[in-house]
C-alpha positions, 0 to 999 in steps of 0.5 A, spaced: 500 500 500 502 507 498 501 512 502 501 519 498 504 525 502 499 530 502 503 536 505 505 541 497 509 547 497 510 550 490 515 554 488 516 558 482 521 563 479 522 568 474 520 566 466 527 566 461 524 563 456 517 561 453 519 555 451 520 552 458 514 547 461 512 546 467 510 540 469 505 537 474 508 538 483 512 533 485 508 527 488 512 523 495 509 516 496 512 510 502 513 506 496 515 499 501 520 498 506 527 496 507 529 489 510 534 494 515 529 499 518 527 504 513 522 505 508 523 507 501 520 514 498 518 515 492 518 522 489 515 523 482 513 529 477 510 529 470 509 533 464 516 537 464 520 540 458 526 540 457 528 534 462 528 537 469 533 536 476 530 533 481 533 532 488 532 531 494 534 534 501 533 532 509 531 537 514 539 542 514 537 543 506 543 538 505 542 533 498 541 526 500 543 521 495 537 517 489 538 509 490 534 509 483 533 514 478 529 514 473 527 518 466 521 518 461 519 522 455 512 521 452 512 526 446 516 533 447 514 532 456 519 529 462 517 525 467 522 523 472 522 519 478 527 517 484 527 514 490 530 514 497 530 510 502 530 513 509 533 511 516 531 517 521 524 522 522 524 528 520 522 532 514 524 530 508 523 535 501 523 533 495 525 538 489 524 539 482 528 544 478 528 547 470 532 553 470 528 559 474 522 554 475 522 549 482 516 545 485 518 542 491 514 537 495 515 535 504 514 529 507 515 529 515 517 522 518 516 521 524 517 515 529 510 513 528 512 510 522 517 506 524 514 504 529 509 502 525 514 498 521 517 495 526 510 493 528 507 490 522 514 486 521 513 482 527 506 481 526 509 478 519 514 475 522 509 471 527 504 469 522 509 466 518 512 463 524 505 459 526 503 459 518 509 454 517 507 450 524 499 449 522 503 446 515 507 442 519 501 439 523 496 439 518 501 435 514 503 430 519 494 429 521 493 427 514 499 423 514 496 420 519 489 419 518 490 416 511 495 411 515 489 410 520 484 409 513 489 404 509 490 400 516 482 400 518 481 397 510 486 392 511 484 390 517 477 388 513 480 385 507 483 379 512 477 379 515 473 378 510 478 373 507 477 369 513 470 368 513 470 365 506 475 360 508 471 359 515 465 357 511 468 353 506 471 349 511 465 348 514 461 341 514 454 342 513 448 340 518 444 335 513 450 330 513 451 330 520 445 327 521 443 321 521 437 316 521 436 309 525 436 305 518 444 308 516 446 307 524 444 300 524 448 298 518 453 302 521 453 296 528 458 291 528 458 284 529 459 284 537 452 289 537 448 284 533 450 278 538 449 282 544 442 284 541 440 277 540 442 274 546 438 279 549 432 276 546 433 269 548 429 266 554 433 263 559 434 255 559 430 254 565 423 256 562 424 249 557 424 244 562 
């Protein structure tokens, strides 16, 4: 997200020539910020010709250094673009230049925005910290959960294998049965004198 500077000073100079345009006022936006701290600012303005200056300087007036520096021409009109990156609060100017003309533009960086900074790193830091572990968890769970459902189908895999091989090794219950007629095939020699000498009177009874 960019924030735009709204704070705009414009100053202009005397006219030596007719063909010089000025162009739009400097626009400053917080355009992210920087691993070490700072943030970066960013000053932009369209619609000059010929080509203007623009630098920027801190609170003293003393010219701070562009980390880049870009230039565009669309048809006969310049815009340019630079980009800082700031460490410290206080008010920062941006100012653009062509000849006797200057636009200059104030940004006033104060430790709110730092802090702020500081704040939302440690907010990220965090949620990136819990975001792997929840990863972690989440991942080791359907690991778990797919080991829990291959192991429940095994399990009724060999069941069901072991039911059919109980019930094909059973005997039915028609064929353990058995009449009288098929048991008595089923007697002996000895069983068939025992069941004769059973039925036969006593000797005594003849007399």
């Amino acid at each position: 997200m960019k924030f735009i500077c709204l704070t705009l000073l414009i100053i202009s100079g005397a006219t030596d020539s007719r063909s010089d345009v000025v162009g739009h006022p400097p626009v400053i936006t917080v355009d992210g910020f920087d691993r070490s701290g700072g943030f970066h600012l960013q000053c932009e303005s369209e619609g000059w010709s010929p080509e203007p200056d623009l630098e920027w300087l801190d609170s003293e007036g003393v010219s701070l250094s562009s980390e880049t520096t870009e230039t565009h021409r669309n048809a006969d009109r310049f815009s340019v673009k630079h980009t800082i990156i700031v460490y410290h609060s206080g008010k920062i100017h941006c100012r653009v230049k062509l000849r006797h003309h200057m636009l200059e533009t104030l940004i006033n960086t104060t430790s709110s925005m730092f802090n702020l900074w500081w704040t939302a790193a440690i907010l990220f830091s965090v949620i990136v910290v819990l975001s792997g572990f929840a990863g972690i968890l989440l991942t080791v769970f359907l690991h778990k959960y797919r080991e829990h459902n291959q192991l429940q189908t095994e399990n009724r895999r060999i069941k069901h294998e072991l039911d059919k091989l109980l019930q094909s090794q059973k005997i039915p219950k028609g064929n353990a049965t058995l009449d009288a007629d098929s048991a008595s095939c089923l007697c002996g020699p000895e069983d068939e004198k025992e069941v004769i000498h059973d039925n036969t009177a006593p000797l005594e009874d003849w007399s």
